[in-house]
C-alpha positions as CSV (number, residue, x, y, z in Angstrom):
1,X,77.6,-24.1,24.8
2,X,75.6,-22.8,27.7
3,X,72.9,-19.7,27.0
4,X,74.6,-17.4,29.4
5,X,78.7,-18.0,27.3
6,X,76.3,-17.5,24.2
7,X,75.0,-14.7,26.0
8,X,78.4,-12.9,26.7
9,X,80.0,-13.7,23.8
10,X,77.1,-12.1,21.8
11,X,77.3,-9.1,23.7
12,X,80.8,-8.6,23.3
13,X,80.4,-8.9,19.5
14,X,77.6,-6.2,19.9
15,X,80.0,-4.0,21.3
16,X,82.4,-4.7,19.0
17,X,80.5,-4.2,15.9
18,X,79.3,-0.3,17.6
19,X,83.1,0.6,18.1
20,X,83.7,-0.4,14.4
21,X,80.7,1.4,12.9
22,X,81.1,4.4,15.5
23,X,83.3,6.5,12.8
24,X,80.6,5.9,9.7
25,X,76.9,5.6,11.6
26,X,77.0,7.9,14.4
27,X,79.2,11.2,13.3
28,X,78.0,13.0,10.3
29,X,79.9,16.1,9.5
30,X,77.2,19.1,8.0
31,X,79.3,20.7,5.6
32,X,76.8,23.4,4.8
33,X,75.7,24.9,8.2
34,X,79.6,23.6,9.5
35,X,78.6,21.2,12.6
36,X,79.1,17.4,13.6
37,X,75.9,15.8,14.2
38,X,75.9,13.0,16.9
39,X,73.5,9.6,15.5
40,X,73.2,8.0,18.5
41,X,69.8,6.2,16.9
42,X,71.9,4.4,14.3
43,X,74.2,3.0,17.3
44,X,71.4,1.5,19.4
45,X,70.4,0.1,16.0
46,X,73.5,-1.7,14.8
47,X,74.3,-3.1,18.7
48,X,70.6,-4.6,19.2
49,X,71.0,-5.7,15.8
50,X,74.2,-7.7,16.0
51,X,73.3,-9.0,19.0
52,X,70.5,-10.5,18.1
53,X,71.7,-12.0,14.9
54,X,75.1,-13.2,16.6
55,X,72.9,-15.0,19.4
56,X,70.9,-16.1,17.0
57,X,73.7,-17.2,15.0
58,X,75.3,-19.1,18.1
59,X,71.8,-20.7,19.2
60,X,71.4,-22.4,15.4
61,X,74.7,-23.8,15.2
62,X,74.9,-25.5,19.1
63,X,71.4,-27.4,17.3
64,X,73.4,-28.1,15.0
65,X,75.9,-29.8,16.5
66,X,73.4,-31.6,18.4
67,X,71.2,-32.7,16.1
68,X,73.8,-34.7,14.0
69,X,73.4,-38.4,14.5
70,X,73.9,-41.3,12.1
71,X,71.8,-41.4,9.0
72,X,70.7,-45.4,8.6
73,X,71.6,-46.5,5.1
74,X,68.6,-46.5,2.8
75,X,66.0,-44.8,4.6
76,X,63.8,-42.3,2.9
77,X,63.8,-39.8,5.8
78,X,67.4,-39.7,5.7
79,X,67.7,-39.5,1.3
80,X,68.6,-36.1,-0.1
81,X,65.6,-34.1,-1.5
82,X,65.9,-35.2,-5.3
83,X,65.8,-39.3,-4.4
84,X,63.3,-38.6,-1.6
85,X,60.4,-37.5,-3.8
86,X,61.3,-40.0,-6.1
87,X,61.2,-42.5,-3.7
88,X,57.9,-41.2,-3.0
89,X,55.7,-41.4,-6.0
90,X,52.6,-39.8,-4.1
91,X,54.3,-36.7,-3.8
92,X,56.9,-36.5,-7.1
93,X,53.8,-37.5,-9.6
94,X,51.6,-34.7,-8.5
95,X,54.3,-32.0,-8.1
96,X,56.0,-33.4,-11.4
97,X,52.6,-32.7,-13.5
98,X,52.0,-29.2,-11.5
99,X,55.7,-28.2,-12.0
100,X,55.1,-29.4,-16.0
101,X,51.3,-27.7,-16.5
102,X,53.0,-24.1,-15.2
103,X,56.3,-24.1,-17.2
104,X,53.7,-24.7,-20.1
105,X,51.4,-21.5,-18.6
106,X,54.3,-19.2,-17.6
107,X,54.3,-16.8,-20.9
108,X,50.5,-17.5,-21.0
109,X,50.2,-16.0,-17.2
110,X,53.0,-13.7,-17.0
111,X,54.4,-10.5,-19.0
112,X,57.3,-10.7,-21.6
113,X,59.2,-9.3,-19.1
114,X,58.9,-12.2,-16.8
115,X,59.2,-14.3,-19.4
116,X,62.9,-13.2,-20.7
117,X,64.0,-13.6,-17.1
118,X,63.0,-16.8,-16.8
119,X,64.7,-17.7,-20.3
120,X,67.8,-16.2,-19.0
121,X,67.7,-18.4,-15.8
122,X,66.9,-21.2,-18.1
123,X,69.8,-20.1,-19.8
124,X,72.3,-20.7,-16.7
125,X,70.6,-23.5,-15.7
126,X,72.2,-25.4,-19.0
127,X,75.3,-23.4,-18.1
128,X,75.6,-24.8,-14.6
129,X,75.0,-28.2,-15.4
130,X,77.8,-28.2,-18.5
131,X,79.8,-26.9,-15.3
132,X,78.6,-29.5,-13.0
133,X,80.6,-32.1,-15.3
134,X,83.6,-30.9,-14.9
135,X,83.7,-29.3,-11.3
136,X,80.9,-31.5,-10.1
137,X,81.3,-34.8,-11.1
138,X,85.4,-34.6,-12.3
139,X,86.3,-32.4,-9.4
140,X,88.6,-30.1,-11.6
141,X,88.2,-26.5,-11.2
142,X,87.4,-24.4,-14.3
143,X,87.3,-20.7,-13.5
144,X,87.7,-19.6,-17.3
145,X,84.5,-21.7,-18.5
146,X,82.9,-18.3,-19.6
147,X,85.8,-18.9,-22.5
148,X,83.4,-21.6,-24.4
149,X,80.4,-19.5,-23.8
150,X,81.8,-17.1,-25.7
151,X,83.1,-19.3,-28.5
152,X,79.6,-20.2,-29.0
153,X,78.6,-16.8,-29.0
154,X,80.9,-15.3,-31.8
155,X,80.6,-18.4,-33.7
156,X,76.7,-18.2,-34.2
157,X,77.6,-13.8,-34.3
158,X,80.2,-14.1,-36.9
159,X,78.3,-17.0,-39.1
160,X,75.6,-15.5,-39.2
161,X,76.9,-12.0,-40.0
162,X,79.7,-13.3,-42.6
163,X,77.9,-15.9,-44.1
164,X,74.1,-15.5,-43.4
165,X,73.8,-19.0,-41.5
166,X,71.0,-19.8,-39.6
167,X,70.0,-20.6,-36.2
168,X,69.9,-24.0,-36.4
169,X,72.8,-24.9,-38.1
170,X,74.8,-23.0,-36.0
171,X,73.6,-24.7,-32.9
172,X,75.4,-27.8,-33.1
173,X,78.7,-26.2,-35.0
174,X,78.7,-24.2,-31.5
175,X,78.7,-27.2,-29.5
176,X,81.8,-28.4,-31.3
177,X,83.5,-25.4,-31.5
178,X,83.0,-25.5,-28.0
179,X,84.3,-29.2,-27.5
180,X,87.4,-28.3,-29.9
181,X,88.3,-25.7,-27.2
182,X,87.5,-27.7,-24.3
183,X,90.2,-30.4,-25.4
184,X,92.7,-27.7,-26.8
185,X,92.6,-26.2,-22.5
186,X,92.7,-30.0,-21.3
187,X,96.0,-31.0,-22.8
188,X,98.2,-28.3,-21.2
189,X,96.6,-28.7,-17.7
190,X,96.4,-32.8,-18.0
191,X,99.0,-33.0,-15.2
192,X,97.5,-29.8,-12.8
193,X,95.0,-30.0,-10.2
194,X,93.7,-27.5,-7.2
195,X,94.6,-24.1,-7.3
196,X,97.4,-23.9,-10.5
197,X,94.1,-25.6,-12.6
198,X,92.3,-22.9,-11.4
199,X,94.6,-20.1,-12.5
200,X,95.7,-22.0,-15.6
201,X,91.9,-21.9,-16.7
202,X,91.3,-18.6,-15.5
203,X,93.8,-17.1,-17.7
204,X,92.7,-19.2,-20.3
205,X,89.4,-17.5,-20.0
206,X,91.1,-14.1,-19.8
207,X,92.8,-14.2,-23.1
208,X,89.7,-15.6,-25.2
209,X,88.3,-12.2,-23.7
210,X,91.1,-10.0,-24.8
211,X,91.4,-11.8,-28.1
212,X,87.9,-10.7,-29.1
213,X,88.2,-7.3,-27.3
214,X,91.8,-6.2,-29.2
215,X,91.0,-8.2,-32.9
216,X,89.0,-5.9,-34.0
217,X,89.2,-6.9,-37.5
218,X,88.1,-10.4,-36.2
219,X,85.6,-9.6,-33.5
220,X,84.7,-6.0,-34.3
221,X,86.3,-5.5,-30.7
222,X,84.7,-3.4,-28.2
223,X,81.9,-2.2,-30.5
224,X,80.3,-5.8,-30.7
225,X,78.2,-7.6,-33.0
226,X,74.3,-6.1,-34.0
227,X,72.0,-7.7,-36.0
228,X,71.7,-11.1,-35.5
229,X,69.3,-13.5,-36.3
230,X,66.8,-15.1,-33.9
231,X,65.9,-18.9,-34.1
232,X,63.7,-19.9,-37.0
233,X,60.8,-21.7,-36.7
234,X,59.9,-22.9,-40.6
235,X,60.3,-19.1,-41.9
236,X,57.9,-17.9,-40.3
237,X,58.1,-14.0,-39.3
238,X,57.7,-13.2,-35.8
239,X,57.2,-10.3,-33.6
240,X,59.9,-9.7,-30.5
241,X,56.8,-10.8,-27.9
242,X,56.0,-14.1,-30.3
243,X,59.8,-14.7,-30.8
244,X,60.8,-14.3,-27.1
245,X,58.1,-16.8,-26.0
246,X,59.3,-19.1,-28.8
247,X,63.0,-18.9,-27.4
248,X,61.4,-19.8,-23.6
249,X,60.1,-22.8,-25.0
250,X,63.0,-23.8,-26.6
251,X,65.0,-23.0,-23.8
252,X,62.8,-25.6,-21.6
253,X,63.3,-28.2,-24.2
254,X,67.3,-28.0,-24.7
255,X,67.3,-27.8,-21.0
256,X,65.2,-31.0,-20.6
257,X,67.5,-32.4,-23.1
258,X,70.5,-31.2,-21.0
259,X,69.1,-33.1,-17.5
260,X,68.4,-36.1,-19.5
261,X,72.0,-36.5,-21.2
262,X,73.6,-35.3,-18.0
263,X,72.0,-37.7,-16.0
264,X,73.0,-40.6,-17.9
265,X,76.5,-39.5,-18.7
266,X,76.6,-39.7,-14.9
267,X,75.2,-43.0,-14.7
268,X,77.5,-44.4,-17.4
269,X,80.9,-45.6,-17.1
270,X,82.3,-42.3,-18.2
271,X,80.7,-40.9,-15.5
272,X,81.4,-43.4,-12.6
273,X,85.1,-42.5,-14.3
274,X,84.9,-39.0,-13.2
275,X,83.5,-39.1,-9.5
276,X,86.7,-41.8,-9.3
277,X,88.8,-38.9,-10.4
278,X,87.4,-36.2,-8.1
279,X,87.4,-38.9,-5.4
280,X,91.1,-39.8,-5.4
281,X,93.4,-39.4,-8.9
282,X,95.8,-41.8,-7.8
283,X,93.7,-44.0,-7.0
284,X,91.9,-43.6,-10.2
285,X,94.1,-44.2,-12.0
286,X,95.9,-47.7,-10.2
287,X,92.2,-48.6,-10.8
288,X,93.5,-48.8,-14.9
289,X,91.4,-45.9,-15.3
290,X,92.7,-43.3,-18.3
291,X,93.1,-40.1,-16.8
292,X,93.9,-38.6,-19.7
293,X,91.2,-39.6,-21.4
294,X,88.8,-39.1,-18.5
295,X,89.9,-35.7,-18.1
296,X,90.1,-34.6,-21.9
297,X,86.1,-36.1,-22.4
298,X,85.1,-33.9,-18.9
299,X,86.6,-30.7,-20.8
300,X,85.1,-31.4,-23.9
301,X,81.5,-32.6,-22.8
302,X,81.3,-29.6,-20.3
303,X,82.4,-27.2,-23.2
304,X,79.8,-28.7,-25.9
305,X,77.1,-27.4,-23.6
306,X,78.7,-23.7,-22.9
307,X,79.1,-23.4,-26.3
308,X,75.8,-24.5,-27.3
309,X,74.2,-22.0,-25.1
310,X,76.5,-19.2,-26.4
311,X,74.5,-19.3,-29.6
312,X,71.4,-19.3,-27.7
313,X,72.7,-16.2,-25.7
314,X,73.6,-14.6,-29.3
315,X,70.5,-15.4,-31.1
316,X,68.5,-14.2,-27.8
317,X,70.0,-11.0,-27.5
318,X,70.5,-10.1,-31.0
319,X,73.9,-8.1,-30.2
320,X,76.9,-9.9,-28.1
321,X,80.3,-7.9,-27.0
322,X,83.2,-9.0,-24.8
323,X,81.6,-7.4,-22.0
324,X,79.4,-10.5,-21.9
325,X,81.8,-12.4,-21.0
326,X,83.9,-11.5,-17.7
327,X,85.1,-13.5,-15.1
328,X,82.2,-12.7,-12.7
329,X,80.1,-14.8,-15.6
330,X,82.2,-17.4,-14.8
331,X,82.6,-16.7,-10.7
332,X,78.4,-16.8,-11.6
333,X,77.8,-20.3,-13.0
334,X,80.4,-21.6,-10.4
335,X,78.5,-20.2,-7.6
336,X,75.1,-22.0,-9.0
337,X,77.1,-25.3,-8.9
338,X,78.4,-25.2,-5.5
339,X,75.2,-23.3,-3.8
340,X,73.2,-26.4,-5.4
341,X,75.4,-29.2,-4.5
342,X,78.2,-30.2,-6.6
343,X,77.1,-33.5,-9.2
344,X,73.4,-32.7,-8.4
345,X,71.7,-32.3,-11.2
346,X,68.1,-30.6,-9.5
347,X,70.5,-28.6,-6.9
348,X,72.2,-27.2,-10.0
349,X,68.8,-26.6,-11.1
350,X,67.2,-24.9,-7.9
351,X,70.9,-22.8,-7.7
352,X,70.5,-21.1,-10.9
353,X,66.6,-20.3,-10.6
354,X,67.5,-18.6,-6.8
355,X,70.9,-17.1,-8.1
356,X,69.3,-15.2,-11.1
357,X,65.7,-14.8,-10.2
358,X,66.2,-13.3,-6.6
359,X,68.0,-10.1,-8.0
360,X,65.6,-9.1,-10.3
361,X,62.8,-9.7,-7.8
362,X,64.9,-7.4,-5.4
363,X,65.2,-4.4,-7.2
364,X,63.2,-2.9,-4.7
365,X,66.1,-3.3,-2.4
366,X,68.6,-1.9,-4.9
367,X,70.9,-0.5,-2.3
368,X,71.0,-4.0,-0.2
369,X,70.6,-6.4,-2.9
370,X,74.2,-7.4,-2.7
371,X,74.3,-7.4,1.0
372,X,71.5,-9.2,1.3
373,X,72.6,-12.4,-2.0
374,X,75.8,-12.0,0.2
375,X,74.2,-13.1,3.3
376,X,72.4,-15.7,1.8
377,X,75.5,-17.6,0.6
378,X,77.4,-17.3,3.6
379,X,74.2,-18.8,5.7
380,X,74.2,-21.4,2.8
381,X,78.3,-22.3,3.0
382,X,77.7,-22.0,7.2
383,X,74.7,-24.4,7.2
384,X,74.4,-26.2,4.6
385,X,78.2,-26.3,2.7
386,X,77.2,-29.5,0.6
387,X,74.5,-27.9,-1.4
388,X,71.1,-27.4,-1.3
389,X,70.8,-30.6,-2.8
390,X,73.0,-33.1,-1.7
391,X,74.4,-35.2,-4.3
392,X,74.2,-39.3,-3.1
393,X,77.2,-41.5,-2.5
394,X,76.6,-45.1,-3.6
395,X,77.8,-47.7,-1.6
396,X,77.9,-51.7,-2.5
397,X,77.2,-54.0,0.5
398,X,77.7,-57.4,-0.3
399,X,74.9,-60.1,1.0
400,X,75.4,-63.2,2.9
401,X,76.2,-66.6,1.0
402,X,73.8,-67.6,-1.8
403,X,72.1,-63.8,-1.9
404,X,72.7,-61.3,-4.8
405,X,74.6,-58.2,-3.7
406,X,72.7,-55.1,-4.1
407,X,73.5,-51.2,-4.2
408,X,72.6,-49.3,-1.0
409,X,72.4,-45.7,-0.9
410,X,73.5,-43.4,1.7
């Protein structure tokens, strides 16, 4: 597109957007001394404004559309940003051991403040990688996922409160728990894909919400559950600054744990499995692949996680009511897993840490917070719709005669 049609069409939008804003911007009724104040200020404003960005806008995407050319199979230049550092040992070792020697120092160097946000985006970091399973690397869409974070939740709240169990043994009963209601959604919506799995799961979600929020002689409804324990560590007593730095660095090892068992369920056959089925299910399946099977293992290994973090969330917090778990929790961890680039492990990782950290840190913007996370994901869905870390496609070329065939990645 030439400058000057970039040009005019800018303008027009300019004009467009100060006819649509005239009504709210520029008139301002004065109830008190009873006259209409003109803003023409605000109008200059808003048409230099969208102009600029809309030209802007226009200039970005014609480079866009120039600048794509044919990536040449294997070359580093060309790799998404996870396999190029680590094809690239100068640079990953270094920034590796720097990334390593600060997680270490961050409640050493910063507040307690700072340090329970960072455990919380810790938190949906294992979140959005039990997500990325199933959306990421099965392709099947799970808006009611907050469902097993909740399960987790009341399991370690109720356990504890009932029964006087412990941190640590709830952990992994939370996982399972977890698991048990990942297969018991996976069996009615074995045959569903697209938007009716979608719904199915949402509702799911919905009614483990009012369950909990209506039984009140199950759940204590509304009113929630106070008083429980924090993680352990050998019975020794803690104060709430020692026992919040404790739960960050147990949050950074689960959540190393999480990248490394993630990462090789997605190098395993189970996982090669599940980018078949997000790929093409019929396919798949004339492949001899089980789809039911496949399918029921995605729900239940995605759920494990959500459920094990549950009890972390309850054992963090010390008090847990439905309210914790909407569907904009769930709208939440999805959003981390498509921003970072759906089966990416470190986009799902990068997602989380800019998706919860950059609110707090703009609380100085209050009133244009939203509009401003808003613009940032529709720059990211215009620009960059694959992720911020693009997962990598494998692809097999076969050699010439007497020469071993060897994986290429593109």
């Amino acid at each position: 597109m030439k400058a000057s049609e970039e040009f005019k069409k800018s303008f027009f939008i300019s004009l467009w957007f100060m006819l649509l804003t005239f009504p709210i911007l520029v008139i301002r009724v004065n109830t008190i001394e009873k006259v209409v104040e003109w803003r023409w200020r605000n109008m200059a404003f808003i048409g230099i404004g969208s102009f600029l960005l809309s030209f802007v806008w226009r200039r970005l995407l014609s480079r866009k559309e120039k600048g794509r050319q044919p990536a040449e199979t294997g070359n580093v230049e060309t790799l998404p940003l996870g396999r190029r550092l680590l094809a690239e040992p100068r640079i990953y070792r270094p920034a590796l051991t720097a990334l390593a020697l600060f997680t270490i120092a961050f409640p050493l160097l910063f507040s307690s403040y700072q340090t329970n946000i960072m455990t919380t985006a810790l938190i949906y970091v294992m979140l959005g990688l039990g997500l990325n399973i199933v959306v990421g690397l099965a392709g099947l869409l799970d808006l009611g996922y907050v469902a097993f974070y909740a399960v987790g939740a009341y399991s370690y709240a109720l356990l504890n409160h009932h029964f006087g169990l412990g941190f640590w043994t709830i952990l992994p009963v939370g996982g399972l728990l977890g698991a048990l209601f990942g297969i018991l959604l996976g069996f009615p919506v074995l045959r569903l894909r697209g938007d009716y799995l979608a719904i199915v799961t949402l509702g799911f979600g919905e009614i483990i919400r009012l369950i909990l929020e209506n039984w009140n002689a199950f759940s204590f409804g509304p009113s929630g559950i106070a008083n429980i324990s924090r993680p352990g560590l050998f019975g020794i007593s803690m104060t709430l600054n020692e026992a919040t730095i404790y739960i960050y660095y147990l949050m950074v090892a689960l959540c190393l744990f999480t990248i490394f068992v993630v990462n090789r369920l997605q190098d395993s056959r189970i996982g090669r499995a599940w980018i078949a089925l997000r790929e093409d299910e019929v396919a798949c399946q004339a492949m001899g692949i089980d789809k039911t099977r496949t399918k029921l293992t995605a729900f239940a290994l995605g759920a494990t996680w959500a459920g094990m973090v549950g009890v972390i969330f309850a054992a963090k917090t010390t008090f847990i009511n439905p309210a914790s778990f909407t569907f904009m929790e769930s709208a939440m961890i999805l959003s981390i897993v498509v921003l970072g680039g759906m089966g990416s492990i470190m986009g799902v990782i990068l997602g989380a840490l800019i998706l919860i950290l950059t609110p707090e840190y703009l609380r100085a913007f209050s009133a244009y917070r939203m509009l401003l996370f808003g613009t940032a994901m529709v720059l990211m869905m215009v620009f960059r719709p694959q992720g911020i870390v693009t997962n990598i496609r494998r692809v097999y070329r076969y050699g010439t005669k007497g020469k071993e065939s060897r994986p290429a990645q593109a």
